[in-house]
N, CA and C atoms as an extended XYZ file, in Angstrom:
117
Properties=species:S:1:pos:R:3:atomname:S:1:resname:S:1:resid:I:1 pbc="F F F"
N        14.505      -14.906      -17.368 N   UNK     1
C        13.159      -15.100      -16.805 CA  UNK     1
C        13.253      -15.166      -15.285 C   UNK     1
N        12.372      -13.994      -14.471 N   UNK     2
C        12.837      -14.004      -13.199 CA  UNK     2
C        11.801      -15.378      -12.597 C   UNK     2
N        12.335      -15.752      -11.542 N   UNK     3
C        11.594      -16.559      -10.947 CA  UNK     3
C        10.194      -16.127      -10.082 C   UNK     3
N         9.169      -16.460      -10.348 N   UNK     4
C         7.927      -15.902       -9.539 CA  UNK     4
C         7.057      -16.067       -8.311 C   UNK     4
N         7.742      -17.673       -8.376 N   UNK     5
C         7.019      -18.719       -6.921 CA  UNK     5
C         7.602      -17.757       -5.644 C   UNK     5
N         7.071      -17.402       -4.530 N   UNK     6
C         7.063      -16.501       -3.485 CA  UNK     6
C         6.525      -18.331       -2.708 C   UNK     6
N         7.756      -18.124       -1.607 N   UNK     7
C         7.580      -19.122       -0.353 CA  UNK     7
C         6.029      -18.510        0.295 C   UNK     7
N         5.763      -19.325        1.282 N   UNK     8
C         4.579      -18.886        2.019 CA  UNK     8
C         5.220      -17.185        2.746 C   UNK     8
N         5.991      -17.525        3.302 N   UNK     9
C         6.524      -16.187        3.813 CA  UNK     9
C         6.631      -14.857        3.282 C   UNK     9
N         7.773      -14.975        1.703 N   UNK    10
C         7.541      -14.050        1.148 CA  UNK    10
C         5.999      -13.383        0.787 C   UNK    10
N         5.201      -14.322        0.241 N   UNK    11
C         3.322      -14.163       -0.007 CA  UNK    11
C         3.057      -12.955        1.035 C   UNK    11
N         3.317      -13.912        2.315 N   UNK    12
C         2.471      -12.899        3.315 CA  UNK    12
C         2.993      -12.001        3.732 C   UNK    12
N         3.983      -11.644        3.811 N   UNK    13
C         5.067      -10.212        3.450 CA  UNK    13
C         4.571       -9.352        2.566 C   UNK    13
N         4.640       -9.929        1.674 N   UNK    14
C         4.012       -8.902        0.440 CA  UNK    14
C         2.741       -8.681        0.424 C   UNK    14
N         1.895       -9.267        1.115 N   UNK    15
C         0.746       -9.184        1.306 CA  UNK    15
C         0.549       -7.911        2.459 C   UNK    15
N         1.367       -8.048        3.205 N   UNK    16
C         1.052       -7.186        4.465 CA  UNK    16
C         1.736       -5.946        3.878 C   UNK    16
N         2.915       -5.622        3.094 N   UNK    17
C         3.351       -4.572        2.369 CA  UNK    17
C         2.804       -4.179        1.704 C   UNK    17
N         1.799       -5.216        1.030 N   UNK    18
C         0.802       -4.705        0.352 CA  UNK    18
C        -0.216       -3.446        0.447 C   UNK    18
N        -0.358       -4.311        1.744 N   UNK    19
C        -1.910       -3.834        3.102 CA  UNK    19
C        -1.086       -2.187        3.202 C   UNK    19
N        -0.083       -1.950        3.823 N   UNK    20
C         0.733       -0.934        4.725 CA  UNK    20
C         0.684        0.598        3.131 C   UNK    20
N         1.330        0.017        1.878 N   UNK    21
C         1.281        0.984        0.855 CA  UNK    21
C        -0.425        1.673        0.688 C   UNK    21
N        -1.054        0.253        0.269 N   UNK    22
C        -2.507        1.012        0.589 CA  UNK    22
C        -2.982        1.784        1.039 C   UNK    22
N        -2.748        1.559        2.695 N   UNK    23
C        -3.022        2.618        3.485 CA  UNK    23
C        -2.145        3.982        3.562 C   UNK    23
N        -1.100        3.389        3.484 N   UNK    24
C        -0.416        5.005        2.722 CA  UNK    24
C        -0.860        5.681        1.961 C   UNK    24
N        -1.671        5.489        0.808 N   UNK    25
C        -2.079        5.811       -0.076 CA  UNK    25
C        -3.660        6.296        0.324 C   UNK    25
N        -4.304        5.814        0.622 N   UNK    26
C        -5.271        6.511        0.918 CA  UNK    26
C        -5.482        7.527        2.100 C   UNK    26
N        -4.880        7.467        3.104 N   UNK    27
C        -4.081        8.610        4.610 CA  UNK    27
C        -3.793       10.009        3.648 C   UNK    27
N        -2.936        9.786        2.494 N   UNK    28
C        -2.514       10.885        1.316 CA  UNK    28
C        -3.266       11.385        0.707 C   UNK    28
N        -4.594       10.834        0.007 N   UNK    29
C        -6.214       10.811       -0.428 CA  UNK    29
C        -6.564       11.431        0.848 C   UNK    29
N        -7.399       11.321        2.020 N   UNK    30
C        -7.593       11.879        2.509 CA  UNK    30
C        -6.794       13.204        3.390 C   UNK    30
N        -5.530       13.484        3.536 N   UNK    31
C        -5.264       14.711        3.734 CA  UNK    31
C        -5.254       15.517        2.231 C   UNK    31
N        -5.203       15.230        1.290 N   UNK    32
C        -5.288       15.907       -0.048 CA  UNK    32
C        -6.638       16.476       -0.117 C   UNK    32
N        -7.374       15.367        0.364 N   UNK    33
C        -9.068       16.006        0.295 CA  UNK    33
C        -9.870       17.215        1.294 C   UNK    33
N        -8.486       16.979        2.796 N   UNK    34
C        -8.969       18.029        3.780 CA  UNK    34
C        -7.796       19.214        3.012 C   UNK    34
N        -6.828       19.181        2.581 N   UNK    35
C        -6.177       20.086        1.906 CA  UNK    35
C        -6.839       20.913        1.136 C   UNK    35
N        -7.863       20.182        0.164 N   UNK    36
C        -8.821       20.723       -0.958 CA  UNK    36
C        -9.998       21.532       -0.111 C   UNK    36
N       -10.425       20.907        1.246 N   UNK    37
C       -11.459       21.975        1.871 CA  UNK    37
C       -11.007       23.002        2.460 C   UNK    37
N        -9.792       23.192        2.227 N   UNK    38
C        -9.256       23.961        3.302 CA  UNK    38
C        -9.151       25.214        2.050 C   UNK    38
N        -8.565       25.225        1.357 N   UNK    39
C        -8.750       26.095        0.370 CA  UNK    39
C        -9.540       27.055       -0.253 C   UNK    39
């Protein structure tokens, strides 16, 4: 059983890694979508 409690630090780490993938992810969504007009 892995352990799950995240210090305050880890939290907001992962929180902000969180934030950073997101926006990766949608930057990819939108060039996919100017990709699709471009076509």
């Amino acid at each position: 059983m892995q352990n799950t409690f995240l210090s305050k630090n880890d939290y907001i780490y992962n929180k902000d890694v969180g934030r950073e993938n997101l926006r990766e992810t949608h930057e990819k969504e939108k060039s996919n979508k100017l990709l699709e007009l471009d076509a």
